[in-house]
N, C-alpha and C positions, 0 to 999 in steps of 0.2 A: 455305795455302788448300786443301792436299789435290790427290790425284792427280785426273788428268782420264780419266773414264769413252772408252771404245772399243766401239763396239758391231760394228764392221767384225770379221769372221773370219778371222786372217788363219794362212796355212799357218803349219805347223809348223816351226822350222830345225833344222839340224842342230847337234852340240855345239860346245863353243864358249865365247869369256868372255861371249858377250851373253845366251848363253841361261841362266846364272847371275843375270841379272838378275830384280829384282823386278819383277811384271807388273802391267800398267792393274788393279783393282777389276772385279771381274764381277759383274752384276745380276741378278736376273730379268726375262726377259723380257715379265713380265706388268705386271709396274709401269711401265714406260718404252715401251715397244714392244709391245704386245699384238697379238697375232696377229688375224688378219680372222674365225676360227673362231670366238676368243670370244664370247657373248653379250652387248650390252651391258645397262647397265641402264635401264630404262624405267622413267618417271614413272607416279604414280598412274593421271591419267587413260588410258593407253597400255596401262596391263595392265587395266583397263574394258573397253576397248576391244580387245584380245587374247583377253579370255575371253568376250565377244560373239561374236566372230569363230568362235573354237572351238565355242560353244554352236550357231551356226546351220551348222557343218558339219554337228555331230552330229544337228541338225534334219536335215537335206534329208536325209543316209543314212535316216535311220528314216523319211521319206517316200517314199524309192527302195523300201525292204522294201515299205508297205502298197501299195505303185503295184504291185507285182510279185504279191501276194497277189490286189489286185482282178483282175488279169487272171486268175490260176486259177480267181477264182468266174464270171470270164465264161463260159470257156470251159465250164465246168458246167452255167453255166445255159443255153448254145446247145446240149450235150450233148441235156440236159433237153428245151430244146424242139422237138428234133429228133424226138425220143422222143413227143412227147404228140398231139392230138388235130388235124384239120385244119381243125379250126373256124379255130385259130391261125394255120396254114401262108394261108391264104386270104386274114386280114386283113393279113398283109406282102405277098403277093401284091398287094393294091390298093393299094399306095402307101404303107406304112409300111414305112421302111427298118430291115436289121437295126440297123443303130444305136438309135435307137429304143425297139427290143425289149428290146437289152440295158438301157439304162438305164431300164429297166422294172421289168427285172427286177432291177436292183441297188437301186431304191427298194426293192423290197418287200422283199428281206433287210435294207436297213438299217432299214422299219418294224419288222420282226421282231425284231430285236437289242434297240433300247430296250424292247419291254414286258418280255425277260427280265429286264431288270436292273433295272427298276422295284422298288423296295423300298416296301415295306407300313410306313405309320405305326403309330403306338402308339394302341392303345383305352382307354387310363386317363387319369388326369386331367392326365397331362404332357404331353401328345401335340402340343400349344403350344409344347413348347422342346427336344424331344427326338425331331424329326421330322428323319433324317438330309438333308445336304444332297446333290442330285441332280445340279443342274446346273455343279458345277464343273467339271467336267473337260470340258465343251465347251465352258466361257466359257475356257478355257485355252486350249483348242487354234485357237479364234476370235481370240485375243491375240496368237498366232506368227501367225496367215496375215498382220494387221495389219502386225507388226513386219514381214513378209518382204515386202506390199507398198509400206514405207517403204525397207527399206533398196535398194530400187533395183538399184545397179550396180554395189553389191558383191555381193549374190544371183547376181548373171549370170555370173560364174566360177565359182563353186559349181557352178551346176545344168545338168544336162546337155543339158536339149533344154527346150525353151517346150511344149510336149506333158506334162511332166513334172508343172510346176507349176502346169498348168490343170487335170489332169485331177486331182488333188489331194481335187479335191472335187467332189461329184454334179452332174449339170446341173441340179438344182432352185436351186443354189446357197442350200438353208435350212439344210438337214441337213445333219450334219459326220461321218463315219465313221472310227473308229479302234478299231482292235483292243487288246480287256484284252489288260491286261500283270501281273505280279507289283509291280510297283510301286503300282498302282490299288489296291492293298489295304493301305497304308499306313495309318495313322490323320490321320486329322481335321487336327489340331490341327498336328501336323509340317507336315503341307499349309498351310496357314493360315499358318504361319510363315513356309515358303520363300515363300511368296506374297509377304508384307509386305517380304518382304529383295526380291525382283525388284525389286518397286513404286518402291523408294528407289532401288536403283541403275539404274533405265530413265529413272529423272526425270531430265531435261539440265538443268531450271532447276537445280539446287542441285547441281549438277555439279563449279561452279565454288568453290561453298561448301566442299564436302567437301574438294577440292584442298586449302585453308587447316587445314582441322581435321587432328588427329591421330588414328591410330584410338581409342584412348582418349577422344577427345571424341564420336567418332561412336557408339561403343557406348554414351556415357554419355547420349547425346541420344535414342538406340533403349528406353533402360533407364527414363527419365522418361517418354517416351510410355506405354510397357505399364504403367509405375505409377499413370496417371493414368486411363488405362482400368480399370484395375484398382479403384481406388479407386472412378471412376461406378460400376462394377460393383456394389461394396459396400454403396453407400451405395443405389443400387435394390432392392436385396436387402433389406436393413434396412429400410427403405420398407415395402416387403413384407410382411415381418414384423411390420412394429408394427400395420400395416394387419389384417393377419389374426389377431394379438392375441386374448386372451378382454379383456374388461372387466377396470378392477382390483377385487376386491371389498372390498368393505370388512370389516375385519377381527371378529371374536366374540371376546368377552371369553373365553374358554376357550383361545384360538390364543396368547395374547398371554404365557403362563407357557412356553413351549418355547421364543423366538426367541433367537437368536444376532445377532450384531452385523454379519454377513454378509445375514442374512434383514433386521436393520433398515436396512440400509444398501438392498437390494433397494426393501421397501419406501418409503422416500423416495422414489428413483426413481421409481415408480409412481405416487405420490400427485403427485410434481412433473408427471409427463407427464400425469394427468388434470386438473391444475391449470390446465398451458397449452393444454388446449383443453376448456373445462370441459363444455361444450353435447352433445360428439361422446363422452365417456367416462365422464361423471358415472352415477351410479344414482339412478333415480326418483326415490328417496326420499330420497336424501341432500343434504345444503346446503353450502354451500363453508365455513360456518363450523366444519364437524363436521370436513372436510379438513385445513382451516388446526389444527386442534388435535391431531388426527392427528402432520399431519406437526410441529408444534412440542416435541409428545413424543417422539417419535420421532427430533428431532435434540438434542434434551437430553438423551437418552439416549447417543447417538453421538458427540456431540463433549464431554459433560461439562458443559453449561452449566446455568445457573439456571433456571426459567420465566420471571421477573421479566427479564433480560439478554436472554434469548430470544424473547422477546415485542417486547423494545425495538430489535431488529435486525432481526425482520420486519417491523418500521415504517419502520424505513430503508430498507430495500433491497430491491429485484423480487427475485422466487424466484430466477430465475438469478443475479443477481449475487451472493445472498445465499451461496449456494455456495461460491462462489470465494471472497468474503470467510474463510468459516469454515473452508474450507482452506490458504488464505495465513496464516491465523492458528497453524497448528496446526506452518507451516514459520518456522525461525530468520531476520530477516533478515540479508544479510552483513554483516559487520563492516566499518565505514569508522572512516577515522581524520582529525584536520585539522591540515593543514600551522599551526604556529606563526610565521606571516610575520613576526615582533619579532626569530628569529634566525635561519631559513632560506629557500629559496624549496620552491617543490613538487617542480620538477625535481632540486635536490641531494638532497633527502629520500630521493624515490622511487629513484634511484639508488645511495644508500648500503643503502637497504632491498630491493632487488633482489641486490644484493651480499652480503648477508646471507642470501640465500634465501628472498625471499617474492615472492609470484607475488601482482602489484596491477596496478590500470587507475585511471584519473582516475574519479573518481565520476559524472562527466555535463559536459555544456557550461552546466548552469547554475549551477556552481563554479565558482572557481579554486584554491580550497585545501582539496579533499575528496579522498581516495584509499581504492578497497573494496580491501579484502582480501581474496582468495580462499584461498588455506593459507600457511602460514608453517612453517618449520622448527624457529624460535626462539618463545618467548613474545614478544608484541609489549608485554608491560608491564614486560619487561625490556631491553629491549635498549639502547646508549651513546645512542642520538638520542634515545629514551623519558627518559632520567635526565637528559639534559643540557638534556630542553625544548624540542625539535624540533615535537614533535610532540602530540598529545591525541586519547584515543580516545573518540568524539562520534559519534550518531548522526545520519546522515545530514534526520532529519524538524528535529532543532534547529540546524541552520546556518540553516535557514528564518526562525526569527522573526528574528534577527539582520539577516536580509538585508532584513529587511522595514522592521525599527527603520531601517535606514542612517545611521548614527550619522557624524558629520562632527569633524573636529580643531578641539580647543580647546572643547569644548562639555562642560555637565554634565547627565552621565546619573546614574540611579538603577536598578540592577536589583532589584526590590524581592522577590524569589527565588530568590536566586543560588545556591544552594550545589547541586551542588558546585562549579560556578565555569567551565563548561566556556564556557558563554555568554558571563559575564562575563570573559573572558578574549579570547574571541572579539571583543567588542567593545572591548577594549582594542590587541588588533593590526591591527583597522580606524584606530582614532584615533591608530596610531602611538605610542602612551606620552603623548599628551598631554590637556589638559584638566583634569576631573577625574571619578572614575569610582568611583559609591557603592554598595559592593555588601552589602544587607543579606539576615539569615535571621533568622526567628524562632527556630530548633534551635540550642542552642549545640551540639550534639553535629557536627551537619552542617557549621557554619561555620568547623568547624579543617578540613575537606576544602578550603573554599575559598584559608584561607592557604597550603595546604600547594600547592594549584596555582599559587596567583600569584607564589609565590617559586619555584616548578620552571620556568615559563613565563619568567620574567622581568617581571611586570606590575607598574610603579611608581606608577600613578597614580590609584592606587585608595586609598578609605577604606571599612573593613570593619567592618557596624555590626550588632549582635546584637535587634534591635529588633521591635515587633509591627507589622507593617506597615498595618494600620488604622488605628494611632493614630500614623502614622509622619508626617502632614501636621501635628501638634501639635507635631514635633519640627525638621522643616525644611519648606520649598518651595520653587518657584523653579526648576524643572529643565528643560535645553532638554527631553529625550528621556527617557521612561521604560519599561523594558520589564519585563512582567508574566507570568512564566511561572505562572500560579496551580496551587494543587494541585489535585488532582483523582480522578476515579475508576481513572484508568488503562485504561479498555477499549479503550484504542487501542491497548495494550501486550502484549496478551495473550502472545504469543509469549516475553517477557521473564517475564511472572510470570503463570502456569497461575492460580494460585490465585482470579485476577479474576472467572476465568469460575462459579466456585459461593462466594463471598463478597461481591459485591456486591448489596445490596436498594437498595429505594428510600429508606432512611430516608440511607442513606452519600450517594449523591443528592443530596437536600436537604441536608442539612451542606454537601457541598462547593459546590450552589448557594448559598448565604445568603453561604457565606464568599468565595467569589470576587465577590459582588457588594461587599460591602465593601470589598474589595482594589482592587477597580477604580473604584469610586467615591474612596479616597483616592489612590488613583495620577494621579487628573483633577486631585483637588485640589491637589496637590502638585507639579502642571505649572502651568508661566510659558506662556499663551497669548499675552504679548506679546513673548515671545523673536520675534529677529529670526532664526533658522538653524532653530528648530525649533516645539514645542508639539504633540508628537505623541507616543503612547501604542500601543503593539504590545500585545496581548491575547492570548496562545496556552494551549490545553494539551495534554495527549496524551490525549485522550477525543475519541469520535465521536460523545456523546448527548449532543442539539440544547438540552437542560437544563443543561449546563453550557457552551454555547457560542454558541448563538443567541438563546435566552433572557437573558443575562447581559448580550449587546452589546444587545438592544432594552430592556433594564431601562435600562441606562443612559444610551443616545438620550433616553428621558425623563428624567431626573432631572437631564441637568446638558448644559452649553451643548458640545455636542459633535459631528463629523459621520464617517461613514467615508468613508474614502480609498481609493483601489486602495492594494495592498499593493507590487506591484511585482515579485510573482515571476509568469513567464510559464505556469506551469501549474499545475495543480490544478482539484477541480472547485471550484465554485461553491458558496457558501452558501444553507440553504435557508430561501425567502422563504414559503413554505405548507409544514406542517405537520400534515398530518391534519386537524383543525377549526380549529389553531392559523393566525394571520395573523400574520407580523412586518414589521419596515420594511422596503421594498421595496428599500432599498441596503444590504441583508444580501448580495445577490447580488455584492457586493464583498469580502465575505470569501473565504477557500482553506480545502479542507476536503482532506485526503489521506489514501490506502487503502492497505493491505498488498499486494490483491489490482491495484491499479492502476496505482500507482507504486513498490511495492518498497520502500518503507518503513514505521514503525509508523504507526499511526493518529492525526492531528492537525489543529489547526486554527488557524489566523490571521487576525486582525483587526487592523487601524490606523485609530484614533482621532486625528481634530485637533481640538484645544481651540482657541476662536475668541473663547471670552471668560472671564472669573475670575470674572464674578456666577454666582450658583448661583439657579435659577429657582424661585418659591415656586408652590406649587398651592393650590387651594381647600382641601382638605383638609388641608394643614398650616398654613394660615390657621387652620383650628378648632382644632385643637391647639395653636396657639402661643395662641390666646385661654382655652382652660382652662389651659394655664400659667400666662399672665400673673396667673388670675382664685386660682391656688393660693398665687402668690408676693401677690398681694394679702392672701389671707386670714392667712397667715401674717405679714405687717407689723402688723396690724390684731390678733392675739393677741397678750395682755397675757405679761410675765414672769413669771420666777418668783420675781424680787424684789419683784414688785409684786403677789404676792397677798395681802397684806391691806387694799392699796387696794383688789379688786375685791371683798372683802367688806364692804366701806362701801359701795359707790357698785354693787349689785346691779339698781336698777334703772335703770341708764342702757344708755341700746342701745349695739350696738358697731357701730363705725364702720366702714364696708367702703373699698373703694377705688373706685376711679371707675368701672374696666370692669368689677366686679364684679355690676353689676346687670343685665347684659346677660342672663344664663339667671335663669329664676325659680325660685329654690328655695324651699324651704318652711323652717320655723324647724327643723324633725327631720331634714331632709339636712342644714342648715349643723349641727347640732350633730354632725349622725355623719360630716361631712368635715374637722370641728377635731378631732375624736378620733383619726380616721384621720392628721391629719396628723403630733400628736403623737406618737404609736407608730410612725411610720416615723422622728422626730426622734432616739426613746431607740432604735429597730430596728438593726443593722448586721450586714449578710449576709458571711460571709467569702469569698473568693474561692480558686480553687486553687491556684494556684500563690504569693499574696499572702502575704509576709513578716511577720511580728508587730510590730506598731508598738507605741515606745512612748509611753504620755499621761501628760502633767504633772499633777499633784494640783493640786487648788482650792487658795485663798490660805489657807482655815479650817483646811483639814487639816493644811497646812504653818504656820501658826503653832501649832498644837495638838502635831503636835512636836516644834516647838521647847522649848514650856514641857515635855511630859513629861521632856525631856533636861535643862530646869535644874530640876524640880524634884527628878529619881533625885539630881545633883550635889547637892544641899542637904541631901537626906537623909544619903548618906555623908556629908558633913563634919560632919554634925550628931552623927553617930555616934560620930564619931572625936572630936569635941571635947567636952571634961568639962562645958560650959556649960548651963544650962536650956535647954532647948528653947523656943522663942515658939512662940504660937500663931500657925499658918499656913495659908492656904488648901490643900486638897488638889486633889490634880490630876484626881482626880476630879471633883469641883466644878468646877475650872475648864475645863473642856471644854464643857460645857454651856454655859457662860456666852460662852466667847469665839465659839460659834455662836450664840449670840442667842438661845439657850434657858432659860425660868426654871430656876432652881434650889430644889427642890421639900424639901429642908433646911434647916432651920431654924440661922442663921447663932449661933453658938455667944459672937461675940462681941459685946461693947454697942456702940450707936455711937460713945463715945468712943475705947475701944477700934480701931476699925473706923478710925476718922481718924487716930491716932498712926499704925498701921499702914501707910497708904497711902503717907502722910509720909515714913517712912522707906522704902519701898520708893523713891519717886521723890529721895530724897536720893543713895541708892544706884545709881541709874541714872544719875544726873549726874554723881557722881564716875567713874563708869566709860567715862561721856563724853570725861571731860574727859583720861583716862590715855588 
């Protein structure tokens, strides 16, 4: 246990065995036993209150000096008026005591004191804010007599007589008199400061507060005030300044050859701040439309874009916003990656990959298997969890449709755009590997990207079909769920591919409108609206123009039995239901539209479709077209063959016969002739197609019996050759060509009719016998 401490002193002995002994452990005696000399230590509030203490001794000394100073100007001034006229001497003779007199005469030195030190303001145009301040230092000195008559009855041992600290101050008790010192000529702003630091430490409320805090917290709490004053500060100033501004002028074609991309960047600015208050900045004669083109040269110039892209984004979006958008565009977004739930969870992932050296966070609360990556040490398309199918790198805006589709087990889907498969993978480790899960591409170049995921991933229960997805309802139907990543222009993308912003026109536009509407009209068709778990179609793409996304869902409202749904993800804005002049269905405000500049990823859109019925609804107008159909295939039943034209050269004057709905338009006898002409010449017409492989056609029965005989008649020849025998007379094959087409033979037959009969004879003998072997 150790020796036991002694703190007893005890004499010294003399030699000896004990004094060989080893002695008690010796301490200091500041650790165990501290002397009553020491100081101890004192709590925050206690050294407050200790340097108060000291502050108002060294108060009343420096009031003992000026107490002892006024009495030398007394005695001066009774000097003085001993000295002067007896006009004086008479009126304290009638009853004004020398008391009195003195503080007479101490008023009038201390009016005299203030005018010297009156300082003279500024005569130029600052004179507003740059008129020194005068009255501090008596609102100072007003602030101690305060504290000295709070503090009461600790004052009272201090101060030497109640004489003392009356006479402190004049009997007018208005005026405060204190003698300059060298410290009075301190600057400004120091003053100002020890002010603010008194201020805080005189306050008792937060007395208690401070006690808790650390001084690192109290400085840090001193350092946010002055910074937020600071800021007011700035932001009045700037005020100021924009206020006292020239106008922006509008620019001359002569200025417009020297600018720099610092000057265009200037100018935006300007034209934006006349923008938003057009009334207070505009020029006479200028129009907001001469502005608006200004500034849309001006940022196509700046960020690179097109007129035609630029144009269509200041339709989207208020000037401010449009900003932000076009500079969120111009940064990468971060890279996210998604957990493959079929062989890991998020929390193994992210901790083998933390392990590995890369610095991640969970993408948001509105995943469960997204992870951003912020920098990595290693390539993340390399590493053992990347190869063994852990994981897939997937941008954060396409987890979206997926979540939207919410695909359920044992159900079939169709992703009718899969590649590269990132989706369709995703909705394979929703449904757990089960169901069935069809994921086509029209690119066969693309659709090895997708097997090559579904075998790194693990995904079994998919059929992977290389098909055109239009005509994809001619080849199955039947689908609980179908989800439509359609193509598109990509302006949601920009950040990914620069190239969008000066290659896309409006003609690319149109294309990928026309074809997404297809896409989506077979995608309805090819959904089971009597499924019992589903009948519902997700529509996304990664574009922000309302032609490929809001346009597309209200084409389709009409054309086929269908309604939109919430989607089900909790944020995003809202789709839009007005459009410039344009009106769409007012439950467009149920689609999600997302921004670079708002939510941190690319630019996209989603919609969910529930199909409610399988008829497809007819309109007026394809009423009339299906009636000149039917009235085309009439006319065409109703034209005679081709085998049967030289019945219609007997029988010319008989009318020809139409069909029943055929009399419904009145045509004249010169349109029906020039719509039988037309129809024939689109009969013999056939347009090739692009990508359409060469077929091949069967020959007529004439041509194929034609040769047949050329091949026995070359045989006949040779043998005829080779055999020493006459030759008979024989039809040439020449001749019979003509003949076995039903064409006369314009040759004069060489042999007699009896002739002609032996011959036939023996041909048909010879065809029997060849029967019969």
């Amino acid at each position: 246990m150790g020796r036991k401490a002694e703190y007893t002193e005890k004499p010294k002995k003399g030699p000896g065995r004990k004094a060989r002994k080893q002695g008690p452990p010796s301490f200091p005696k500041k650790s165990f036993a501290p002397l009553e000399d020491v100081d101890k230590t004192l709590t925050h509030r206690q050294k407050q209150r200790l340097a108060k203490h000291l502050k108002k001794k060294t108060e009343l000394k420096e009031r003992q000096k000026l107490f002892k100073q006024k009495k030398k100007l007394n005695k001066k001034q009774q000097a003085y008026q001993s000295d002067s006229e007896g006009d004086e001497k008479t009126m304290l003779d009638n009853g004004h005591s020398i008391d009195q007199g003195k503080d007479e005469a101490i008023e009038a030195v201390v009016k005299q004191k203030p005018n010297k030190k009156k300082t003279k303001g500024y005569t130029d145009d600052n004179r507003d804010w740059l008129t020194p301040k005068q009255k501090k230092k008596h609102q100072a000195v007003k602030l101690d007599e305060e504290e000295n008559d709070e503090s009461g009855s600790e004052n009272e041992e201090f101060a030497p007589d109640d004489s003392v600290s009356d006479e402190n101050t004049c009997d007018d008790g208005n005026a405060v008199f204190k003698m300059g010192k060298l410290d009075d000529l301190s600057d400004e702003e120091n003053c100002d400061d020890f002010e603010e630091s008194d201020e805080e430490n005189d306050n008792p409320d937060d007395g208690d507060e401070r006690d808790d805090l650390l001084p690192i917290e109290r400085d840090c709490k001193k350092l946010k005030k002055r910074e937020a004053e600071h800021v007011k500060l700035a932001g009045e100033e700037l005020q100021m300044l924009v206020d006292q501004q020239d106008v922006f002028q509008f620019p001359e074609d002569s200025e417009e050859g020297d600018l720099t991309l610092q000057d265009v960047l200037q100018r935006i600015k300007d034209v934006n701040l006349v923008l938003s208050d057009f009334n207070k900045y505009r020029q006479p004669n200028r129009s907001r439309s001469e502005y608006m083109e200004l500034l849309k040269k001006d940022l196509c110039v700046y960020y690179s874009y097109n007129e035609f892209l630029m144009s269509k984004l200041m339709d989207i979006f208020p000037l401010s916003e449009l900003m932000e958008y076009l500079e969120a565009s111009e940064v990468a977004r971060p890279l996210t990656i998604r957990t493959n739930t079929l062989k890991t969870r998020r929390r193994d992932l992210a901790a083998a990959l933390i392990n590995r050296g890369v610095n991640l966070d969970p993408l948001g609360k509105w995943t469960k298997v997204g992870l951003v990556i912020y920098s990595s040490q290693i390539p993340l398309g390399a590493t053992p969890e990347y190869l063994a199918g852990h994981y897939i790198i997937q941008g954060a805006s396409s987890l979206l449709s997926v979540m939207a589709l919410a695909p359920q087990e044992g159900e079939r889907i169709l992703d009718m755009c899969s590649a590269p498969g990132g989706k369709g993978s995703h909705i394979a480790a929703v449904m757990k590997n089960t169901g069935a899960l069809f994921a086509n591409d029209a690119n066969k170049d693309r659709i090895k990207a997708v097997v090559a995921n579904f075998h790194r991933l693990g995904v079994v229960n998919s059929v992977i079909s290389c098909e055109d997805g239009c005509k994809f309802r001619q080849i199955m139907t039947g689908f609980d769920r179908i989800l439509l990543d359609a193509p598109c222009t990509g302006t949601g993308v920009v950040s990914k591919d620069p190239s969008v912003k000066s290659t896309k026109t409006a003609v690319d536009v149109q294309r990928c409108y026309n074809l997404q509407r297809k896409l989506l009209l077979s995608a309805i068709d090819c959904t089971d609206a009597k499924s019992s778990t589903g009948g519902y179609i997700v529509y996304s793409t990664c574009s922000i123009l309302p032609e490929e996304n809001e346009w597309v869902i209200d084409y389709a409202l009409k054309k086929r039995n269908v309604k939109l749904v919430p989607t089900g993800l909790d944020f995003g804005v809202e789709g839009f239901t007005k459009y410039r002049q344009y009106r769409f269905h007012p439950s467009l405000n149920l689609t999600r539209r997302y921004y670079p500049h708002a939510h941190n990823m690319d630019g996209f859109f989603v919609a969910k479709l529930k199909k409610f019925s399988n008829t497809i609804p007819v309109s007026q107008e394809e009423e009339v077209e299906e009636d000149e159909h039917q009235l085309d295939e009439d006319m065409t039943t109703t034209a005679p063959s081709e085998h049967g034209e030289e019945l219609r050269n007997d029988k010319v004057d008989e009318p020809v016969k139409m069909g029943k709905r055929a009399g419904k338009p009145n045509l004249s006898e010169l349109e029906l002739e020039l719509k039988k002409k037309k129809l024939e010449t689109n009969r013999t017409k056939y347009v090739v197609k692009v990508f359409e492989k060469p077929t091949k056609t069967k020959k007529p029965l004439c041509v194929q019996n034609a040769d047949e005989t050329r091949h026995e008649v070359e045989k006949s020849q040779k043998q005829k050759e080779k055999s020493p025998l006459k030759s008979k007379v024989r039809i040439g094959a020449d001749e019979l060509v003509p003949l076995l087409e039903g064409k006369s033979n314009k040759k004069h037959n060489k042999l007699n009719k009896p002739q002609e009969s032996k011959q036939f004879e023996k041909l048909k003998v010879t065809k029997k016998n060849k029967s019969k072997a």
